[in-house]
MIMAR-310946 format. One record per residue (C-alpha): x, y, z. Coordinates in Angstrom, 2 decimals. Layout:
N
[site [X Y Z]]
...
//
This chain:
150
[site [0.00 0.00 0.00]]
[site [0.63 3.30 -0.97]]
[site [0.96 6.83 1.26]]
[site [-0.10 9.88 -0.10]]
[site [2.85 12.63 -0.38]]
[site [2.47 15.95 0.47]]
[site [2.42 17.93 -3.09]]
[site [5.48 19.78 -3.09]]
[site [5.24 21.34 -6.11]]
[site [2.72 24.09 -5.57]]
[site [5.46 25.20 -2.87]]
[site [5.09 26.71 0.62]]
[site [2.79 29.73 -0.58]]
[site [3.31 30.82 3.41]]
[site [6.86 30.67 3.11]]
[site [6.81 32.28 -0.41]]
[site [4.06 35.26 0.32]]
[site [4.87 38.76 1.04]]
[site [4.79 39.26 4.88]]
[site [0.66 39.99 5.60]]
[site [-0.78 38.45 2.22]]
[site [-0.44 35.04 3.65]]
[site [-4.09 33.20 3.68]]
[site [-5.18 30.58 5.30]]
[site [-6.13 27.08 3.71]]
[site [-9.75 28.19 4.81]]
[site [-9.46 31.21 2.93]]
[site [-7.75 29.43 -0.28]]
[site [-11.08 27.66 -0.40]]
[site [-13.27 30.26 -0.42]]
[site [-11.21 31.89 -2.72]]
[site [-11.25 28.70 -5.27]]
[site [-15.23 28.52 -4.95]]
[site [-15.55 32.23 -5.61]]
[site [-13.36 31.69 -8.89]]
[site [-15.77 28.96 -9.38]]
[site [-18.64 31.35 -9.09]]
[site [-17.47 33.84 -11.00]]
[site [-16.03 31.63 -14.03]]
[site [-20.24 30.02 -13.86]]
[site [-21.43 33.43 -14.20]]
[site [-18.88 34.55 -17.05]]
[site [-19.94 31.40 -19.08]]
[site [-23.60 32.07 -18.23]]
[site [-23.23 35.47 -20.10]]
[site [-21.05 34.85 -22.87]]
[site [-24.41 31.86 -23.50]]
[site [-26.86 34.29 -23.21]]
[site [-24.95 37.01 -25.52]]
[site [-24.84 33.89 -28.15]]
[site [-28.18 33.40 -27.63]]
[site [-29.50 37.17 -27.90]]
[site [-27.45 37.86 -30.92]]
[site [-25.09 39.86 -28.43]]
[site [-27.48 42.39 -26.53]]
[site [-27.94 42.45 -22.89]]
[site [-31.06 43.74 -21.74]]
[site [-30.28 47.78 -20.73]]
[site [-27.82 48.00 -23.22]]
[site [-27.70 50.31 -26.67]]
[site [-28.44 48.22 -29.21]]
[site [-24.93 47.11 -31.04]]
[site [-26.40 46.80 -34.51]]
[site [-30.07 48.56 -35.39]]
[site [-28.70 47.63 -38.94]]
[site [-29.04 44.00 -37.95]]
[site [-29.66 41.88 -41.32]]
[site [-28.52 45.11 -43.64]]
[site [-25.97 42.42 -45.48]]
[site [-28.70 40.63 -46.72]]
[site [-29.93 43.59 -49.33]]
[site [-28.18 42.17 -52.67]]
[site [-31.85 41.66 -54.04]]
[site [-32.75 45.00 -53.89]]
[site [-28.98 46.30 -55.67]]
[site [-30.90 47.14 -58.79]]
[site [-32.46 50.09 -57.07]]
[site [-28.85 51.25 -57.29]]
[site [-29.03 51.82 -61.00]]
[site [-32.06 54.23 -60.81]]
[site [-30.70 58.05 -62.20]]
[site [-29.73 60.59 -59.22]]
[site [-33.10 62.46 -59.13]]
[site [-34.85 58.86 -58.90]]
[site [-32.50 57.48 -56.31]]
[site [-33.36 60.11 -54.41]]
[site [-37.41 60.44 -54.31]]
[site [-36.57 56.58 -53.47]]
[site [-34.41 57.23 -50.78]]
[site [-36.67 59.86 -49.63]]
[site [-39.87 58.00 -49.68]]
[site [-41.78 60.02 -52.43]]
[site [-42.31 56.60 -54.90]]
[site [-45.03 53.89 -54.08]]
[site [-41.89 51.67 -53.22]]
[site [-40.18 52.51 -49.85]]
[site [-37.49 51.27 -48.58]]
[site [-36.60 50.66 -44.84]]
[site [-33.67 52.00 -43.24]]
[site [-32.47 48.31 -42.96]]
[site [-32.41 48.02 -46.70]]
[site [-31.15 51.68 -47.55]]
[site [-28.16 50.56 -45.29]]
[site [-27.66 47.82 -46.81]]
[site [-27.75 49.60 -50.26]]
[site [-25.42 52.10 -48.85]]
[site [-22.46 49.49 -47.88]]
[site [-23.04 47.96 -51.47]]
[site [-22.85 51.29 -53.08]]
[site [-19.24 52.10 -50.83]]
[site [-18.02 48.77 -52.13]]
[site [-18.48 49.60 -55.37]]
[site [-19.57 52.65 -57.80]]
[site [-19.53 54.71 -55.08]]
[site [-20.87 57.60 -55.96]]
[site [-21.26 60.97 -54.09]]
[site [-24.84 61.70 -54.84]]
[site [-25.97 57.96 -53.69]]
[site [-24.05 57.77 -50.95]]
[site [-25.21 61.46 -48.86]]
[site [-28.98 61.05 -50.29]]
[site [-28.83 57.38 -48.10]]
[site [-26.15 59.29 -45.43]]
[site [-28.93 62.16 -44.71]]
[site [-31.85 59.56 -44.68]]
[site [-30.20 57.59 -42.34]]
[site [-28.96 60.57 -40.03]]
[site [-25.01 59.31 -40.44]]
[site [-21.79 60.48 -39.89]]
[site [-18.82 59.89 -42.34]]
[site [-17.42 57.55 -39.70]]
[site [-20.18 55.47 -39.35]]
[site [-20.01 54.75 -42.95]]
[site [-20.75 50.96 -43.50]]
[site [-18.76 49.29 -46.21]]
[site [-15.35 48.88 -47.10]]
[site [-15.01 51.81 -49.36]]
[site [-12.63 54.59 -49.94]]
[site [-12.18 57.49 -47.55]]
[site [-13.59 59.36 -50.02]]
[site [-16.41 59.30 -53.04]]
[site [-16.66 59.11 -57.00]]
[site [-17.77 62.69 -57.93]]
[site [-19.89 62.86 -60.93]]
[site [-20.20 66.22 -61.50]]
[site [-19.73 67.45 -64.82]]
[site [-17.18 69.50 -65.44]]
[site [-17.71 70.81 -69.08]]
[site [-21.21 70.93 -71.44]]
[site [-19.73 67.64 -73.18]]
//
């Protein structure tokens, strides 16, 4: 029959502490079962962010865009003229777009003609900011302005 050793490779944590941060094996129970409590409730929230497609009840909403990506069947609205675009974009036509699908025209547009005139009539619809641009465009737009009668 075997004895069990004393596990001498954690070391002498009393012998190795600063002088007053010593704890007792009491304590270093607590301590684990605290840890224990605390990694429970970590896991329990990183589940329910999976399950709530990240938003914790109280907080701003990460993403009011949420399901924008999925406005490819609506990219032939993007080859309406300027002046159409816009009554489009503005709701004056029988057809009228959410802001969902205007952002997702707007991230298409920035990843590819992007256009000035497109991109600020769905910017001022949408109330946003240059920085909140969606899209992996270019810091800046494709001006089509003309520049002679021609």
């Amino acid at each position: 029959m075997t004895t069990k050793k004393a596990d001498t490779q954690a070391g002498n944590l009393e012998a190795n502490a600063p002088e007053g941060l010593a704890i007792s094996d009491k304590e270093q129970v607590e301590a684990r079962g605290e840890g224990a409590k605390e990694a429970v409730k970590e896991a329990a929230k990183d589940a329910y962010r999976f399950l709530t497609d990240g938003g914790q009840p109280g907080e701003p909403v990460t993403n009011p865009y949420l399901g924008s990506d999925e406005s490819q069947q609506y990219a032939y609205l993007l080859e309406y003229g300027v002046p159409e675009f816009e009554k489009l974009v503005t709701n004056k036509l029988d057809f009228k777009p959410t802001d969902v699908q205007v952002h997702g025209l707007l991230a298409l547009e920035r990843n590819g003609q992007n256009r000035t005139p497109y991109v600020k009539a769905m910017m001022k619809r949408l109330g946003l900011k240059p920085e909140e641009l969606p899209g992996g465009g270019p810091a800046y737009t494709n001006d089509l302005t003309s520049i002679t009668d021609l």
